[in-house]
Backbone as CSV, one residue per row, in Angstrom:
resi,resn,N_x,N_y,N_z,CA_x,CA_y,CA_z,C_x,C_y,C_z
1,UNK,110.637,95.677,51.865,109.707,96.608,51.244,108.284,96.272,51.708
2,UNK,107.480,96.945,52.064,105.928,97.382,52.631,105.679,96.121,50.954
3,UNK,104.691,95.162,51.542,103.576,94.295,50.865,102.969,95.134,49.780
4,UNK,102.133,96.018,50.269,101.263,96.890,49.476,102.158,97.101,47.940
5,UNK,103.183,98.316,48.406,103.763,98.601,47.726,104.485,97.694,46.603
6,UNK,104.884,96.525,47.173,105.578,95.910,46.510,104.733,95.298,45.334
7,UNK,103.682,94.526,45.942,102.196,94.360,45.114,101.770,95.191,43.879
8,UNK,101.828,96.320,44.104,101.338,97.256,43.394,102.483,97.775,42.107
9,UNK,103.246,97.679,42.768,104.435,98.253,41.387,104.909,96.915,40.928
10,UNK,104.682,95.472,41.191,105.276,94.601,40.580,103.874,94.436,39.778
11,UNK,102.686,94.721,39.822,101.554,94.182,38.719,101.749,95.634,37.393
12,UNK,101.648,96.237,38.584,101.823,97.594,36.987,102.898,97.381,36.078
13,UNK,104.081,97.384,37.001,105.284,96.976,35.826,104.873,95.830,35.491
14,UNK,104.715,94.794,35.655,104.897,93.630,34.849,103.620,93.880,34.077
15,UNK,102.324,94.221,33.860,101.209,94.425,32.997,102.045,95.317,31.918
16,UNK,103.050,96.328,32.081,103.791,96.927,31.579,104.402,96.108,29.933
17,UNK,105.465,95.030,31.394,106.137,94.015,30.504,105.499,93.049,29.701
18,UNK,104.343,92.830,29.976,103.910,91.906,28.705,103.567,92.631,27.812
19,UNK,103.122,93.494,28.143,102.673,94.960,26.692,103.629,94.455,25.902
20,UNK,104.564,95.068,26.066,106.214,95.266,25.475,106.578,93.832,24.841
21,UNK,106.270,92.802,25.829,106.536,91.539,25.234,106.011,91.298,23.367
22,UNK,104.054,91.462,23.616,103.691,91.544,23.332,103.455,92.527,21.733
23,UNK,103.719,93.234,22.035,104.340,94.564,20.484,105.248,94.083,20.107
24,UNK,106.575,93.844,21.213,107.469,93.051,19.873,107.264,91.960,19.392
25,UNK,106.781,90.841,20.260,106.237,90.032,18.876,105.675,89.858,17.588
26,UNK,104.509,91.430,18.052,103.880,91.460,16.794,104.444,92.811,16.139
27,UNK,105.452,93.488,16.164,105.886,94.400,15.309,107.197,93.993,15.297
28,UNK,108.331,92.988,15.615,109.472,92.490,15.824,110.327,93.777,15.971
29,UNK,109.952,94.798,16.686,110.656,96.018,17.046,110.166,96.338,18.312
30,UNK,110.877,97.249,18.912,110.083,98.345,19.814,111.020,99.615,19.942
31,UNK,110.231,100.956,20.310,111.027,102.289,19.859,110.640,102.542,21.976
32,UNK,111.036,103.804,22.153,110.864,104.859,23.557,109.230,104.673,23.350
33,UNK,108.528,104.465,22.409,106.795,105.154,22.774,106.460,104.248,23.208
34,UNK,106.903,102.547,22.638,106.165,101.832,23.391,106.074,101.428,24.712
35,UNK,107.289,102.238,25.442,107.971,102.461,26.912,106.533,102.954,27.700
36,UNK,105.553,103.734,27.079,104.711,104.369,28.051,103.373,104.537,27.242
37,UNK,102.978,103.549,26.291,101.619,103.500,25.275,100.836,103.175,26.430
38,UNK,99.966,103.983,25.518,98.502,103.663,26.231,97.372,102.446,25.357
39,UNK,96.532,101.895,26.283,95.501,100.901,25.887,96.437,99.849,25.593
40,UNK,95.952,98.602,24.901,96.782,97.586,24.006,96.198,96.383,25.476
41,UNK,97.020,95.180,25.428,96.777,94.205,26.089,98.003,93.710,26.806
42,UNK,97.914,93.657,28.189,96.959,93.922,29.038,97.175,95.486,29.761
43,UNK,95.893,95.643,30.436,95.499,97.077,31.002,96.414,97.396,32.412
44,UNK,97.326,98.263,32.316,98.229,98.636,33.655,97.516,98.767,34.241
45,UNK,96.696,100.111,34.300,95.784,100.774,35.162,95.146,99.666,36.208
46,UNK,94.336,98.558,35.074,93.213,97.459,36.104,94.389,96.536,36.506
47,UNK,95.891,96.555,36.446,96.334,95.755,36.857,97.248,96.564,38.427
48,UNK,97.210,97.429,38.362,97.750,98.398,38.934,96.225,98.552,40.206
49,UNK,95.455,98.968,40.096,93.776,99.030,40.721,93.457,97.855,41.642
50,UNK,93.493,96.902,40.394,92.877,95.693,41.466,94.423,95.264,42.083
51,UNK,95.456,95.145,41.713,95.962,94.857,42.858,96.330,95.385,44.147
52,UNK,95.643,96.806,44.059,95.826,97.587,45.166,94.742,97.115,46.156
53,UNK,93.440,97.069,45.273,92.646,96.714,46.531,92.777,95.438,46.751
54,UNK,92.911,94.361,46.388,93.422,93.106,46.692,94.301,92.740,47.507
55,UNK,95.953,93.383,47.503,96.451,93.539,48.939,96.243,94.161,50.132
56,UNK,95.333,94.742,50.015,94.698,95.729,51.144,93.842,95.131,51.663
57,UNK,92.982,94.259,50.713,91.872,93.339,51.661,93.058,92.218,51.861
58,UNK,93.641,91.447,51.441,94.679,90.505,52.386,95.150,90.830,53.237
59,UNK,96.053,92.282,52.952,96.724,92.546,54.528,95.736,93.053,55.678
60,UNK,94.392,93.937,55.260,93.745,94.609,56.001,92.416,93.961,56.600
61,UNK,92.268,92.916,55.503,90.695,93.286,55.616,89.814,93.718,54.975
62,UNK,88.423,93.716,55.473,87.442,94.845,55.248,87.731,96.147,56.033
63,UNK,88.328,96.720,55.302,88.728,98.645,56.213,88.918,99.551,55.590
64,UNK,88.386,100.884,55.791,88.645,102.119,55.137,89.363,102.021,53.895
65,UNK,90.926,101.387,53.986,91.711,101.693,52.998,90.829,100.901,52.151
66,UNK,90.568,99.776,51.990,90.297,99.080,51.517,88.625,99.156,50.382
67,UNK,87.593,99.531,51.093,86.918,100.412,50.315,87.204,101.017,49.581
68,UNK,87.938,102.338,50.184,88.443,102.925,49.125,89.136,102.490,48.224
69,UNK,90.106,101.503,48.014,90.783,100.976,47.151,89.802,100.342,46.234
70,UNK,88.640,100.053,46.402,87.723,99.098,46.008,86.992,99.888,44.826
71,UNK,86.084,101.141,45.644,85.509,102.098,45.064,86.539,103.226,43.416
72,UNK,87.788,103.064,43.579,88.870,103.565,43.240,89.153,102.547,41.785
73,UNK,89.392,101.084,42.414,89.426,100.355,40.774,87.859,100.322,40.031
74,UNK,86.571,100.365,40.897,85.925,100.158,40.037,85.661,101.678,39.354
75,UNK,85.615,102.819,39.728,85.773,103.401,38.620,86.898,103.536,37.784
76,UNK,88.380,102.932,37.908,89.525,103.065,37.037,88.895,101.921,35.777
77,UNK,88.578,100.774,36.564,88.324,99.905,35.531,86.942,100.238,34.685
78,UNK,85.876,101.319,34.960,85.067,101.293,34.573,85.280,102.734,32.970
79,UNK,85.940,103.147,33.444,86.805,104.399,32.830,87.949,103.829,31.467
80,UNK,88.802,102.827,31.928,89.211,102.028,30.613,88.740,101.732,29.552
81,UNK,87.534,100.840,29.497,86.664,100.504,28.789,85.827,101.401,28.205
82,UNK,85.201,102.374,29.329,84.161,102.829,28.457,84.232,104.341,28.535
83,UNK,84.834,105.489,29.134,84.980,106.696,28.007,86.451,106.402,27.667
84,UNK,87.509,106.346,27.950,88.512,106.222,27.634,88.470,105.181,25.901
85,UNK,87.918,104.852,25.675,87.599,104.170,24.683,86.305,104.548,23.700
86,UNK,85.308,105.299,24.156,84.705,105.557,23.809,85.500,107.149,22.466
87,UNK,85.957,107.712,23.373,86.961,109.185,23.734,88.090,108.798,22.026
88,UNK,88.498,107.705,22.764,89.568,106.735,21.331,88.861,106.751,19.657
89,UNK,87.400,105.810,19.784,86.790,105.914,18.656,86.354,107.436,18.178
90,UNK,86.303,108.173,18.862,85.991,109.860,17.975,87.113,109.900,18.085
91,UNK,88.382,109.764,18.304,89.563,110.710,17.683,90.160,109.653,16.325
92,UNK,89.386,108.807,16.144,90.050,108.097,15.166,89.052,108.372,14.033
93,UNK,87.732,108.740,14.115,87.265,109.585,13.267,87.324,111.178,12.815
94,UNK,88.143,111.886,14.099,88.332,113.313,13.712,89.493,112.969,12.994
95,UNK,90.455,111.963,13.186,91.754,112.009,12.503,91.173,111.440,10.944
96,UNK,90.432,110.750,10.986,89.971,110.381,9.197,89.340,111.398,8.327
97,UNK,88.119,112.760,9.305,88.141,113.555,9.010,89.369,114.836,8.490
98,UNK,90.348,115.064,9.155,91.386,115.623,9.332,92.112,115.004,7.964
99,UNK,92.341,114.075,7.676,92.720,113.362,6.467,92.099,113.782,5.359
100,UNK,90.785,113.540,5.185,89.988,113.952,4.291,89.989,115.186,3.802
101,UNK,90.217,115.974,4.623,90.141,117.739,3.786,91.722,118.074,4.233
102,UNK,92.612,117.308,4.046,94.086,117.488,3.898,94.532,118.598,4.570
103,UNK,93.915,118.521,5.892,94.580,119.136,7.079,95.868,118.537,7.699
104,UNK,96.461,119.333,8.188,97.765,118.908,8.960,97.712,119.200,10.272
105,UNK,97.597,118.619,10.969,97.792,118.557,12.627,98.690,117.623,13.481
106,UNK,98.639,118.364,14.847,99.586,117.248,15.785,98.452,116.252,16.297
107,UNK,97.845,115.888,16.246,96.293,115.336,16.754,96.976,114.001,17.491
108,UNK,96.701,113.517,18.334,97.078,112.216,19.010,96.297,112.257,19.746
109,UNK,95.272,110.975,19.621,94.231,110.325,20.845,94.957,108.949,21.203
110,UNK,94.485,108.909,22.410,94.928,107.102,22.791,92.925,106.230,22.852
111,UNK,93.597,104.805,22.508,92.022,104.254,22.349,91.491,103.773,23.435
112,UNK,92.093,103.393,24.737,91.285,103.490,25.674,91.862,101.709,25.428
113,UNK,90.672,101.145,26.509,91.026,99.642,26.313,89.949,98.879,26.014
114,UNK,89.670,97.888,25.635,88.471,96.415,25.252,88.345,95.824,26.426
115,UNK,87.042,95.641,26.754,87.102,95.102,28.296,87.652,93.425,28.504
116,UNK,88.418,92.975,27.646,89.388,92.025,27.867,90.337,92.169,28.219
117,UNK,90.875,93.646,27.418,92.244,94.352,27.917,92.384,94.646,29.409
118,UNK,91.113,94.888,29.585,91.014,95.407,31.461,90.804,94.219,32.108
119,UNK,89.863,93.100,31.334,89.938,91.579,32.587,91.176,91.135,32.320
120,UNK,92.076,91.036,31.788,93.691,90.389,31.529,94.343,91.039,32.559
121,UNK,93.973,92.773,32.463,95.086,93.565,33.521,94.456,93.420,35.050
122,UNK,93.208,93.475,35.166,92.595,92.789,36.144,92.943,91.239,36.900
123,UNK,92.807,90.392,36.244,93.904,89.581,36.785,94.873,88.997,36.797
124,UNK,95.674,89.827,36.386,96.656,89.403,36.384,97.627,90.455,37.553
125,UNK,96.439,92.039,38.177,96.740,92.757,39.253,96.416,91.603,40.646
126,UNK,95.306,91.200,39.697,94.777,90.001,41.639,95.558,88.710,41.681
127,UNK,96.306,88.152,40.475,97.055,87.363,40.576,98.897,87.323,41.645
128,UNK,99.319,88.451,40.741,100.268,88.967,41.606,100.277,89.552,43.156
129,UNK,98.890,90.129,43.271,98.916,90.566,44.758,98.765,89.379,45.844
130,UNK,98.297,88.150,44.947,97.925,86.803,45.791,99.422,86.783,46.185
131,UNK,100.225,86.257,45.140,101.585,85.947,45.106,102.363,86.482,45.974
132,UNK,102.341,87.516,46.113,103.292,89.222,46.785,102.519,88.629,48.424
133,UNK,101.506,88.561,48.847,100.898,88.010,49.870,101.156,86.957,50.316
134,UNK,101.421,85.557,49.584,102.038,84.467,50.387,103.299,84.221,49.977
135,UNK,104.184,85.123,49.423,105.796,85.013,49.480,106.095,85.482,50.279
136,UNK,105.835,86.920,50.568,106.508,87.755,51.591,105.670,87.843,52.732
């Protein structure tokens, strides 16, 4: 299997798997939603991001792809944290509103992530792409 690739879907899934680890410890369950939740600890996305551009500068270099890969996590990672989260805290006040005058809706926001959530998924994307780089 192509480095890149392999890099890249073993940090997302596994940023995945500690999620999961992680919820069931602290809810000693898990259902199908927590299969594909959003936010929580650690961040797919920045783990998924930086390890893209991280194997790209190992295998590549400084090059096109690689910029771009660069330019690409820092706005993914910049987007986690701060509207994606920002976006989270008003829907958790329209939903308290929504409560309050005993409305009924389908309303579902996701909260975005804590920029710990994104440095955890962050490296732990540049950790694995190291790895994926001097195994294979």
């Amino acid at each position: 299997m192509n480095k890149i690739a392999l890099a890249v879907l073993a940090a997302g899934f596994g940023a995945q798997l500690v999620k999961l680890i992680i919820l069931f410890f602290r809810h000693k369950s898990l259902s199908w939603h927590d299969l594909v939740v959003t936010g929580g600890m650690p961040s797919s996305h920045s783990a998924f991001v930086v390890s893209l551009a991280t194997i790209i500068y190992l295998d590549e270099g400084v090059s096109t792809a690689f910029v771009i890969s660069l330019v690409l996590a820092m706005i993914v990672l910049r987007d986690a944290f701060g509207v994606r989260r920002t976006v989270g805290i008003e829907g958790k006040q329209i939903e308290k509103l929504l409560k309050l005058n005993k409305l009924k809706s389908k309303f579902h926001y996701s909260m975005g992530h804590t920029p710990l959530e994104v440095a955890v998924g962050a490296l732990l994307g540049l950790a694995i792409s190291v790895a994926v780089f001097l195994l294979f």
